[in-house]
ZAMARGU-4260 file (C-alpha; in steps of 0.2 Angstrom, whole numbers, plus 5000, padded with zeros to 4 digits):
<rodrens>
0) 5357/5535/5407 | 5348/5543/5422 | 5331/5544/5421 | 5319/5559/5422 | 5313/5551/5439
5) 5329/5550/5447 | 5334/5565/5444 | 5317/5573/5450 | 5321/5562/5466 | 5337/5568/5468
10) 5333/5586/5468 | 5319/5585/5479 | 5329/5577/5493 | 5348/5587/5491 | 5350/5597/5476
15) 5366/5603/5478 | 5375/5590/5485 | 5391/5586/5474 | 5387/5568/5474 | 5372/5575/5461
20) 5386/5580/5448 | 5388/5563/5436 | 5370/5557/5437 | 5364/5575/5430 | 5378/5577/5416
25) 5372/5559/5412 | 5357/5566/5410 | 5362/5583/5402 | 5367/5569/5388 | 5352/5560/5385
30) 5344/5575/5383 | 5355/5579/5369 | 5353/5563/5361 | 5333/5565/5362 | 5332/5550/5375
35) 5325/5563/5388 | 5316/5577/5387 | 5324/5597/5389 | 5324/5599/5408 | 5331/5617/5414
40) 5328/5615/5430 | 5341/5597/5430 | 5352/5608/5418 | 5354/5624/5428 | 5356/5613/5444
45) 5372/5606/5436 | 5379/5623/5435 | 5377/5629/5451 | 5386/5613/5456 | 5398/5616/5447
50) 5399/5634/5454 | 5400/5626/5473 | 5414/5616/5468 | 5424/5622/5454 | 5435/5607/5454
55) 5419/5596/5447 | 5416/5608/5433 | 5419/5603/5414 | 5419/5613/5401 | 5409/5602/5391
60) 5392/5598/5398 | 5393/5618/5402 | 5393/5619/5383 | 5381/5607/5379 | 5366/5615/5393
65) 5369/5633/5386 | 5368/5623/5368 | 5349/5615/5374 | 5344/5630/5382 | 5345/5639/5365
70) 5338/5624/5355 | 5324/5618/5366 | 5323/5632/5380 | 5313/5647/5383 | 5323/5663/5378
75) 5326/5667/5396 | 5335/5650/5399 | 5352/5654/5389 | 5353/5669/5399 | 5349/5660/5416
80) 5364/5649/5410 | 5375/5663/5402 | 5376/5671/5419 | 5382/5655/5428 | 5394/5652/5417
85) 5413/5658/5420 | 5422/5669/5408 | 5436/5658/5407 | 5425/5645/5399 | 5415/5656/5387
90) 5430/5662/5381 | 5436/5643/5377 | 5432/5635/5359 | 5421/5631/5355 | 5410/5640/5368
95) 5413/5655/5357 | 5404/5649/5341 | 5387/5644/5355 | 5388/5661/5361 | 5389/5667/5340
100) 5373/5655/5338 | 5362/5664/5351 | 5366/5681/5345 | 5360/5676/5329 | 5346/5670/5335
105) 5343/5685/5346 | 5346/5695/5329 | 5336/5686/5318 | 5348/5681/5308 | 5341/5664/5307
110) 5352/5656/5291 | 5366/5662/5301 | 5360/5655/5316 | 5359/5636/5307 | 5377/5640/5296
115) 5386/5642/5313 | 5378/5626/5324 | 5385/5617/5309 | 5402/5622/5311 | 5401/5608/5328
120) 5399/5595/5316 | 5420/5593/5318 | 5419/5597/5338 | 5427/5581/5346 | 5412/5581/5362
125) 5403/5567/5356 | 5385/5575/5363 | 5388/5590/5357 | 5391/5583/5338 | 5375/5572/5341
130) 5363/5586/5346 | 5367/5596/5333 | 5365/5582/5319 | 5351/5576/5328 | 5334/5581/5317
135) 5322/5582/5332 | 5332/5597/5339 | 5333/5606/5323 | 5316/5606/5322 | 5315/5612/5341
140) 5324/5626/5333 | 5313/5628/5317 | 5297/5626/5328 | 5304/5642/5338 | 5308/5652/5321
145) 5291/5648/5314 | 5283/5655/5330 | 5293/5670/5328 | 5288/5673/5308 | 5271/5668/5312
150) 5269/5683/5325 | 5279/5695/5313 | 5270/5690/5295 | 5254/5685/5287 | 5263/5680/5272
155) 5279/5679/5270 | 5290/5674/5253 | 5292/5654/5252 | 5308/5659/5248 | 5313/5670/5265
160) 5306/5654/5275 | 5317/5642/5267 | 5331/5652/5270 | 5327/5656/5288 | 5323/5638/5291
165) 5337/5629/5280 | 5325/5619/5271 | 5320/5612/5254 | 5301/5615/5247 | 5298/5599/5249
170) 5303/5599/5269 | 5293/5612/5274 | 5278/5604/5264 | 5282/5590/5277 | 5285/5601/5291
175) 5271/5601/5305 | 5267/5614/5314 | 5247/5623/5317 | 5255/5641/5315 | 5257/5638/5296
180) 5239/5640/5286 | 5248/5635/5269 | 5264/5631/5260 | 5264/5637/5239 | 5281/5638/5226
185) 5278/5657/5231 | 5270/5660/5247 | 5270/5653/5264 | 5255/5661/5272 | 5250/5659/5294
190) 5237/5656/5306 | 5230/5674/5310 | 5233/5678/5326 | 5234/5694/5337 | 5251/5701/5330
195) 5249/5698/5311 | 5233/5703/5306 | 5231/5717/5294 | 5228/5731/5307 | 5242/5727/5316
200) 5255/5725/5301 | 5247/5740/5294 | 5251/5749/5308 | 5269/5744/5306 | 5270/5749/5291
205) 5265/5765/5293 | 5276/5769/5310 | 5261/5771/5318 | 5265/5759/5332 | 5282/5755/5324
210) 5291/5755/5344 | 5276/5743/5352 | 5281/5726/5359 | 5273/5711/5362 | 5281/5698/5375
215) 5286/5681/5367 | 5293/5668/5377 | 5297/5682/5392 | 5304/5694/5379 | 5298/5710/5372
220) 5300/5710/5353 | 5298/5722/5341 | 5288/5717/5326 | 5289/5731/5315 | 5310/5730/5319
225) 5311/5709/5314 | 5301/5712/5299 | 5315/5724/5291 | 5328/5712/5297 | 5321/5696/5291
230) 5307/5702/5276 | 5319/5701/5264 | 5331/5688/5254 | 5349/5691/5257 | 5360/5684/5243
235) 5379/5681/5241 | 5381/5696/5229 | 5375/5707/5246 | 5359/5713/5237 | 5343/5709/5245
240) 5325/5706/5239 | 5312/5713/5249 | 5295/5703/5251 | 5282/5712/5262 | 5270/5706/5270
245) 5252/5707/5260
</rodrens>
């Protein structure tokens, strides 16, 4: 595997040479086996070479960097690598089903979001089947959600959080993160912070500042907007079960 340091070597002396191509696809799948950190400066390098000279390009380690971008990245990194990314490869399978996750993501549609990176547990790419069965992206992924619950809700239903996160009571007791105050059977309550305190929820609530944004992660999200989508409990009958914020 090519190493952190040599790609950092290698891109400071000739980034886009061609010669650049196998050492930063080896690297593209130790990040997706967790033996190197997410790098989307390496990643995004990889496609551009592969945009210099098209006969280099594979379809695969164009998947799997679009695939870390949404699991470790920034929000604006699967964009950055949407856009470099021909058509006739997004339109491929199983690009489709990546391109699925991210709008669900971007949706808040968080159980769907985990229910489709599932579906590439029978995907015949070797790193692509690793990272999404691999526990540390997963909770890359769950980190990120959390962020985006904590910002929206005080408290939230422990319920709603399970769902969103696709985990047992017992592994979210377990799960670390400084955003989260306290786990109960009912209730998972967050660290205050600027967006969820009780002016601003109320605020919310009462359409007062229903339109205001806040950037998170270079993006301008709507609180008031995620809280109706992801507030509630969605079950398989299609009812819902509303839990507000307190």
């Amino acid at each position: 595997m090519t190493s952190k340091a040599e790609i950092d070597d290698l891109l400071s002396k000739n980034r886009f040479s061609a010669t650049n191509i196998p050492q930063l696809e080896s690297f593209a799948v130790s990040q997706a086996s967790g033996i190197s950190s997410y790098d989307f400066e390496a990643n995004r390098t990889l496609v551009k070479l592969y945009q210099f000279f098209p006969h280099k390009a594979q379809a695969e380690y164009q998947l799997l960097v679009y695939l870390l971008a949404l699991i470790y990245g920034k929000d604006s990194d699967v964009g950055a690598i949407h856009c470099l990314i021909p058509e006739q490869v997004k339109c491929q399978d199983p690009f489709p089903l990546a391109i699925a996750a991210v709008e669900h993501r971007d949706a808040c549609l968080f159980a769907n979001l985990f229910e489709t990176l599932s579906a590439f547990k029978d995907c015949n790419i070797d790193s692509i089947k690793s990272l999404v069965q691999s526990g540390q992206a997963m909770d890359a992924l769950r980190a990120q959600i959390i962020e985006v619950l904590s910002l929206t809700f005080k408290d939230i239903s422990t319920e709603a959080v399970l769902k969103h996160l696709n985990l047992t009571f017992d592994e979210l007791k377990a799960f670390s993160s400084k955003a989260i105050e306290s786990v109960t059977i009912d209730k998972v309550s967050f660290v205050d912070n600027v967006e969820n305190t009780k002016r601003m929820l109320k605020s919310h609530q009462d359409g007062v500042s229903s339109t205001t944004t806040s950037a998170v992660g270079g993006n301008f999200m709507d609180y008031g907007a995620i809280r109706r989508v992801i507030g509630g409990v969605v079950y398989d009958d299609g009812s819902m079960q509303v839990s507000a914020a307190e």
